[in-house]
N, CA, C and O of each residue as an XYZ file, in Angstrom:
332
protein
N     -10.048     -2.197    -36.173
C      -9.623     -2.338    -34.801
C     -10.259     -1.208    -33.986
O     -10.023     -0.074    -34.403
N     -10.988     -1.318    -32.947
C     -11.987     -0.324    -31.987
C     -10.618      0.284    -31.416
O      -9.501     -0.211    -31.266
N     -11.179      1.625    -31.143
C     -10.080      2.492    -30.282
C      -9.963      2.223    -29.158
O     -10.952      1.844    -28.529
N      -8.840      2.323    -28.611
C      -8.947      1.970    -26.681
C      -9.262      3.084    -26.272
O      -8.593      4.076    -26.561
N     -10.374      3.137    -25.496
C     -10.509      4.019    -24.126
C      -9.414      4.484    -22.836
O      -8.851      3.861    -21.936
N      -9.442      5.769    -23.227
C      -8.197      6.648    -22.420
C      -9.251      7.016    -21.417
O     -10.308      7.474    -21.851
N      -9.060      6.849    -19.941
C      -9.738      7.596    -18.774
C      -9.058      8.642    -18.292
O      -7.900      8.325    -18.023
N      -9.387     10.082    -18.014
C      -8.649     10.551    -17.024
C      -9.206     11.239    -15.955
O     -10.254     11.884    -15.917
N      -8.030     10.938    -14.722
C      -8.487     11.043    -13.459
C      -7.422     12.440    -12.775
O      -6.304     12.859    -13.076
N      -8.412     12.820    -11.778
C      -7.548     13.787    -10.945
C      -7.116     13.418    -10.201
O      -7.945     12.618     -9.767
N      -5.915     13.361     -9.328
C      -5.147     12.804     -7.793
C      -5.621     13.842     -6.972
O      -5.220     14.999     -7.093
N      -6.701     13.380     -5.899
C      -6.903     13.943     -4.818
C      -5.882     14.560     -3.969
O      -5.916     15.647     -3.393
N      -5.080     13.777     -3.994
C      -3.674     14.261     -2.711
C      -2.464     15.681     -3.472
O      -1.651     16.358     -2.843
N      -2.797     15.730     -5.079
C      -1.805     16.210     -5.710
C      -2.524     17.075     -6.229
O      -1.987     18.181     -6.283
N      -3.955     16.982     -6.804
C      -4.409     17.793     -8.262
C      -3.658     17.312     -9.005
O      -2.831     18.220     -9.081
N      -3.242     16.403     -9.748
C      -2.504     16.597    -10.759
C      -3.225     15.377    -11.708
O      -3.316     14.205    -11.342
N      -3.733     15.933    -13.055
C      -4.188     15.622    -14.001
C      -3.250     13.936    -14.741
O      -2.081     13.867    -15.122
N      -4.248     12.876    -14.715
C      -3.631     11.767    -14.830
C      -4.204     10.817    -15.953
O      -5.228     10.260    -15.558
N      -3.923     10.546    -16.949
C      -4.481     10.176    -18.149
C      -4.340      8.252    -17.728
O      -3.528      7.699    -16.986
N      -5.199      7.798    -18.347
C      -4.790      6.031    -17.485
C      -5.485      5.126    -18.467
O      -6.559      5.604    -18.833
N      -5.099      3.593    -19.169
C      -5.984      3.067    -19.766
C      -6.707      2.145    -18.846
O      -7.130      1.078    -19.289
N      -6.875      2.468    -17.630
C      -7.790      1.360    -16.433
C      -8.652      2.195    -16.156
O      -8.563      3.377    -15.821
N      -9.873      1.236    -16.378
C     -11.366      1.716    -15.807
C     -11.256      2.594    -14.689
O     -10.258      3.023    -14.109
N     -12.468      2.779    -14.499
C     -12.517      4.206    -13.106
C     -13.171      2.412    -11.947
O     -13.327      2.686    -10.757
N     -13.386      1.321    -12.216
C     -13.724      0.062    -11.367
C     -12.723     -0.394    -11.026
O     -12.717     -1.193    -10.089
N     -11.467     -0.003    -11.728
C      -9.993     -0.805    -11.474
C      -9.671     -0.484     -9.676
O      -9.964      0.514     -9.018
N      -9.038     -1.628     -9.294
C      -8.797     -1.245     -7.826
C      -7.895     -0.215     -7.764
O      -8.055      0.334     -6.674
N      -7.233      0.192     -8.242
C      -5.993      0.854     -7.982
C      -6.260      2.441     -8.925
O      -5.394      3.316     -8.944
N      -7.344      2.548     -9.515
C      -8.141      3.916     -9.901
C      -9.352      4.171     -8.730
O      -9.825      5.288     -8.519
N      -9.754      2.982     -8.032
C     -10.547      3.661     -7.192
C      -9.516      4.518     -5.563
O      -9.858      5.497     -4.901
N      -8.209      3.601     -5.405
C      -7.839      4.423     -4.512
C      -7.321      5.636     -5.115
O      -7.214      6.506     -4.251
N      -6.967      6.020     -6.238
C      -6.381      7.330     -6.727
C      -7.631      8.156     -6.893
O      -7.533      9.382     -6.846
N      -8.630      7.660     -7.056
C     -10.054      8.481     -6.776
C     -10.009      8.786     -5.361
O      -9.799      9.969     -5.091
N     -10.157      7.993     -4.420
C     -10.353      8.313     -3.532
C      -9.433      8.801     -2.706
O      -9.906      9.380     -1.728
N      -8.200      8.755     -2.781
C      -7.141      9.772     -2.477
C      -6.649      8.713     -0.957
O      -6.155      9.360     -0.034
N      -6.776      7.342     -0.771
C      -6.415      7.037      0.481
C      -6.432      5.393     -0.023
O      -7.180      5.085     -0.951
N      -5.518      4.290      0.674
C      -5.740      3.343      0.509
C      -6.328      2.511      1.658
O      -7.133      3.038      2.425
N      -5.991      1.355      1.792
C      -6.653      0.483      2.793
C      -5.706     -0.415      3.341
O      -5.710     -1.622      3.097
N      -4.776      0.240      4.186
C      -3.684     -0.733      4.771
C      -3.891     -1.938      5.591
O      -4.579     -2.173      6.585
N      -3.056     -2.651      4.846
C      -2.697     -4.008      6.268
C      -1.378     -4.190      6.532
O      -0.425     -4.065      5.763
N      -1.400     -4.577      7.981
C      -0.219     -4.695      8.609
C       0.111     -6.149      8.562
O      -0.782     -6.937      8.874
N       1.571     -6.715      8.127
C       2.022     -7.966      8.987
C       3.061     -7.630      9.227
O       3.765     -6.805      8.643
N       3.400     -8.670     10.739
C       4.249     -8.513     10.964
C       5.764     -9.986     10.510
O       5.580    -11.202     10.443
N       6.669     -9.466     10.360
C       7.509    -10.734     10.270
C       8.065    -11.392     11.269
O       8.398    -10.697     12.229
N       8.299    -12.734     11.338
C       8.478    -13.982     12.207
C       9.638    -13.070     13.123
O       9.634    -12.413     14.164
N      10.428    -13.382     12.273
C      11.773    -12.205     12.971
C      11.571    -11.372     14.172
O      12.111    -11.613     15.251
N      10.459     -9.991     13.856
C       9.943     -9.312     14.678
C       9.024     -9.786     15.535
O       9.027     -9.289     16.662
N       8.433    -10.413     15.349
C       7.997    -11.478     16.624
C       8.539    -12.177     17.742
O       8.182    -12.448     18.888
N       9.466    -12.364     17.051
C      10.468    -13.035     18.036
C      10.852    -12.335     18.982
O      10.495    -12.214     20.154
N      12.270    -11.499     17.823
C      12.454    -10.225     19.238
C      11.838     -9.521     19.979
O      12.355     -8.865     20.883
N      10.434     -9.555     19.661
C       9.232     -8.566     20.597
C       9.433     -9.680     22.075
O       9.783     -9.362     23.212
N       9.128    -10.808     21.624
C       8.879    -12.133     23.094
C      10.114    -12.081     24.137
O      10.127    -12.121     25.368
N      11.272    -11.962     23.063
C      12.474    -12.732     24.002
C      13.244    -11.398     24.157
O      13.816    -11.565     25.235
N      13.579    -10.210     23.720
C      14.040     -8.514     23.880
C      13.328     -7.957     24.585
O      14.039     -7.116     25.135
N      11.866     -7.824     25.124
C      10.889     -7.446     25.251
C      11.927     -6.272     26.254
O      12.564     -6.894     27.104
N      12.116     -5.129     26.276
C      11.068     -4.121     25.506
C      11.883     -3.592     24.049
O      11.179     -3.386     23.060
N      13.312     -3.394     23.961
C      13.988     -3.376     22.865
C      13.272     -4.190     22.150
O      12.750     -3.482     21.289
N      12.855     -5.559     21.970
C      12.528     -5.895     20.976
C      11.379     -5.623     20.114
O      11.302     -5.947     18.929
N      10.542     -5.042     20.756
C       8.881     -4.363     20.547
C       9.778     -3.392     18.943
O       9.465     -3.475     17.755
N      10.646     -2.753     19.446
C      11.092     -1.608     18.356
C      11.223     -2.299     17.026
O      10.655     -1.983     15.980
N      12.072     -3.307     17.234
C      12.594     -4.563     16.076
C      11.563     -4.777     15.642
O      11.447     -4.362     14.489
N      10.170     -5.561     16.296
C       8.798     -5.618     15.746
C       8.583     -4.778     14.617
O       8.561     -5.075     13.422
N       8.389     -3.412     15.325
C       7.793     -2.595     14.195
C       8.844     -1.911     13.064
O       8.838     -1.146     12.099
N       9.524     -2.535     13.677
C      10.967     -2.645     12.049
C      10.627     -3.467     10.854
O      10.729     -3.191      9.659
N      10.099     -4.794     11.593
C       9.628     -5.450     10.485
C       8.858     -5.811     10.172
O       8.693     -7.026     10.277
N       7.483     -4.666      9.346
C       6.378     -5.031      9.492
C       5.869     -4.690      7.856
O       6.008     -3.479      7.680
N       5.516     -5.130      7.046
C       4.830     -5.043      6.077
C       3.466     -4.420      5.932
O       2.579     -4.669      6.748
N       3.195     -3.235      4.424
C       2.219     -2.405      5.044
C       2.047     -2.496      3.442
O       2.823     -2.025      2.611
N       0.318     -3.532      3.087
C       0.214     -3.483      1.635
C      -1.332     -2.980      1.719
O      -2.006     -3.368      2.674
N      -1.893     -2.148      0.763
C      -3.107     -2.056      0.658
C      -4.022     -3.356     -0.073
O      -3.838     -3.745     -1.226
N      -5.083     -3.943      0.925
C      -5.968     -4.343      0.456
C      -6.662     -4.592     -0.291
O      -7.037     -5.739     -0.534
N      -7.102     -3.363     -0.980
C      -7.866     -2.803     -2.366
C      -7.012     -3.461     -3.731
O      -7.168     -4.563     -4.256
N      -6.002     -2.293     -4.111
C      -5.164     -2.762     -5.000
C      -3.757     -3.206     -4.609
O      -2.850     -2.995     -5.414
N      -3.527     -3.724     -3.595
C      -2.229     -4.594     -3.654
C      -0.820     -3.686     -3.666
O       0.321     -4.079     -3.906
N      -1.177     -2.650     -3.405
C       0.185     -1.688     -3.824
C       0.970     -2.086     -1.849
O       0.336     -2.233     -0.804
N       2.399     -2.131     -2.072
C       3.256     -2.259     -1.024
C       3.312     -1.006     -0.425
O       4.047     -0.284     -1.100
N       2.778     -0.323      0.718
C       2.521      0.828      1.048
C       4.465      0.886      2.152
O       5.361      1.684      1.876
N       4.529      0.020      3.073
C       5.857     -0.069      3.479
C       6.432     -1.230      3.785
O       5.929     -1.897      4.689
N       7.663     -1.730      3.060
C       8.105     -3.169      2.772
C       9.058     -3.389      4.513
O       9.489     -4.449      4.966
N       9.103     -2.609      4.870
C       9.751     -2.417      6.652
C      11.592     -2.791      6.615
O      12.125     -1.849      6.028
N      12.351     -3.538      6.924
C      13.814     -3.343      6.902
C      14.530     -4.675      6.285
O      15.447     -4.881      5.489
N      13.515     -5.582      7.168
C      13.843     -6.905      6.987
C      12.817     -7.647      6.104
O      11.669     -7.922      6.455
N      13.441     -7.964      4.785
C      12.944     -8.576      3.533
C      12.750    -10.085      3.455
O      12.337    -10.601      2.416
């Protein structure tokens, strides 16, 4: 049986020494390489709403409920209030 390959990586944001069995190509080793991810925003129906019909209170509600996942590797950066 071939040995598995152990990579290890440094965390840009931490220094802190990180042992990993995912390639240094894996999406989610290249943002820990690179110390930053690649956010996207949505927003939910909900917060849409109240932005149209609250307007200007509702603008706040908006960005209450807004979903914030990176691109790259898929990690949920902020899941917002309303699930």
């Amino acid at each position: 049986m071939p040995a598995t390959p152990v990579y290890h990586y440094t965390n840009l944001a931490t220094n802190e020494q990180i042992a990993s069995l995912l390639p240094p190509d894996h999406p989610e080793m290249i943002c820990l390489q690179t110390g930053t991810h690649v956010p996207e925003t949505k927003y939910g129906l909900l917060g849409i709403l109240a932005a149209i019909f609250w307007f200007p209170l509702g603008i706040g509600i908006c960005l209450l409920d807004r979903r914030v996942r990176c691109t790259r590797c898929g990690l949920m950066i902020d899941e917002g209030i309303c699930r």
